[in-house]
C-alpha positions in Angstrom: 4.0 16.9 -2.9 3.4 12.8 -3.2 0.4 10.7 -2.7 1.3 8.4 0.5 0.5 5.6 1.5 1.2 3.3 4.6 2.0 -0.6 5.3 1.8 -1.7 8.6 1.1 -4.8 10.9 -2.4 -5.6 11.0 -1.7 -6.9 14.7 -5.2 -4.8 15.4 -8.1 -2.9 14.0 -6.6 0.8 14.2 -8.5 3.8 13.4 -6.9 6.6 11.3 -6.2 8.7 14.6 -4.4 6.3 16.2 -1.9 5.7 13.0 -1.6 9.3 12.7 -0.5 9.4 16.1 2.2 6.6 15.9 3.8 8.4 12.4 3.3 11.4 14.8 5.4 10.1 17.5 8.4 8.4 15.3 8.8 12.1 13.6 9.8 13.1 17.2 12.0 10.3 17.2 10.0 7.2 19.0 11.2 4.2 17.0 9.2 1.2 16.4 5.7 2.3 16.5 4.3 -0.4 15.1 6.2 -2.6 16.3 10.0 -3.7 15.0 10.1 -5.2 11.1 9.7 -9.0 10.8 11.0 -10.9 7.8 7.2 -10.7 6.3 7.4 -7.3 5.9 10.7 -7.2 4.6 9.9 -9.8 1.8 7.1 -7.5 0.9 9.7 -4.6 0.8 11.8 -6.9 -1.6 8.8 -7.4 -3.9 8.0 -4.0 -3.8 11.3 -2.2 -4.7 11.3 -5.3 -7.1 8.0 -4.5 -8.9 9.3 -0.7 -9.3 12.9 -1.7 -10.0 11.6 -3.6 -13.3 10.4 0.0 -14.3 13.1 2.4 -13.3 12.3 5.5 -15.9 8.2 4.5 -15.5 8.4 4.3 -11.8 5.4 5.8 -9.9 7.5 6.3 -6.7 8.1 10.1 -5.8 11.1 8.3 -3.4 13.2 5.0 -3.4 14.1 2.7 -2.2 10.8 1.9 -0.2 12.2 1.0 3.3 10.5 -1.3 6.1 13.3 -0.2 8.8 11.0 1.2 11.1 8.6 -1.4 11.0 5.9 -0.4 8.5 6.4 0.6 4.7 6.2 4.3 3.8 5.5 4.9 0.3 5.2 8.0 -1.3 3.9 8.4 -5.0 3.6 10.8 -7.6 0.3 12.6 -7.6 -0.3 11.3 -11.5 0.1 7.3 -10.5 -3.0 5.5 -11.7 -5.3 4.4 -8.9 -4.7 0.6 -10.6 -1.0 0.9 -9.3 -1.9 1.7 -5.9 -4.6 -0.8 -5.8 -2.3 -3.5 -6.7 0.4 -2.5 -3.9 -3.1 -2.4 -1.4 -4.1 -6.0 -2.5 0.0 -7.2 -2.4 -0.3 -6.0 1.1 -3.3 -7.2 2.2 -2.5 -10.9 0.6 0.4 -11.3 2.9 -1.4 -10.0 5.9 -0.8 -6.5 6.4 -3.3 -3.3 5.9 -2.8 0.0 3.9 -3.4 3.6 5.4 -4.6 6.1 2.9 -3.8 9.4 4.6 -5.4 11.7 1.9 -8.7 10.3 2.9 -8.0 8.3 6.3 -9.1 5.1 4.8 -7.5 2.1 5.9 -7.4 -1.3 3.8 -7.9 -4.4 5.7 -6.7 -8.1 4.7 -10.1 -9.2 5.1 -11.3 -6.4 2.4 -13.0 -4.6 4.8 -12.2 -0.6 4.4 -12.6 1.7 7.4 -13.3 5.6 6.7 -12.9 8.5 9.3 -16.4 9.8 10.3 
């Protein structure tokens, strides 16, 4: 079991139900629920596997390489990563435009630094 977490376009302020519903729909084979990957998210792939490639036998990631082939960033950790480390790879995110779905708690992490929680 991992701790996920999601990077997608933030084209639009989604709510957790309709995220859940796009990952829904690509693991019945839709492709491009978000939209296909532009070269901003794939630089922020590249910077990601970068930042965990530098710590290879410390890395946090329960899978890798992180992948932005279907047009948002999956990323899966190991329940024991420090919040600190997912906080940085939220505010990464966020700094180059995207937002961050938390699907342990539905919380989604806006550039803007607004957070939207599930009622």
């Amino acid at each position: 079991m991992s701790y996920d977490l999601y990077i997608l376009p933030a084209t639009k302020r989604w709510t957790a139900d309709q995220i859940q519903g796009r990952l829904d729909a690509m693991e019945n084979g839709e492709s491009w629920v978000f939209g296909e990957p532009t070269s901003a998210l794939e630089s922020l792939t590249d910077e990601l596997n970068s930042l965990f490639d530098a710590n290879v036998d410390e890395s946090p990631l329960a899978s890798a390489p992180i992948d932005s082939v279907d047009g948002f960033i999956a990323m899966n950790f190991v329940w024991s990563t420090s919040a600190a480390v997912i906080a940085e790879v939220v505010r990464m995110a966020n700094s180059q435009g995207f937002c961050c779905f938390d699907p342990q708690d539905s919380s989604i992490y806006y550039p803007d630094g607004s957070v939207q929680k599930k009622n």
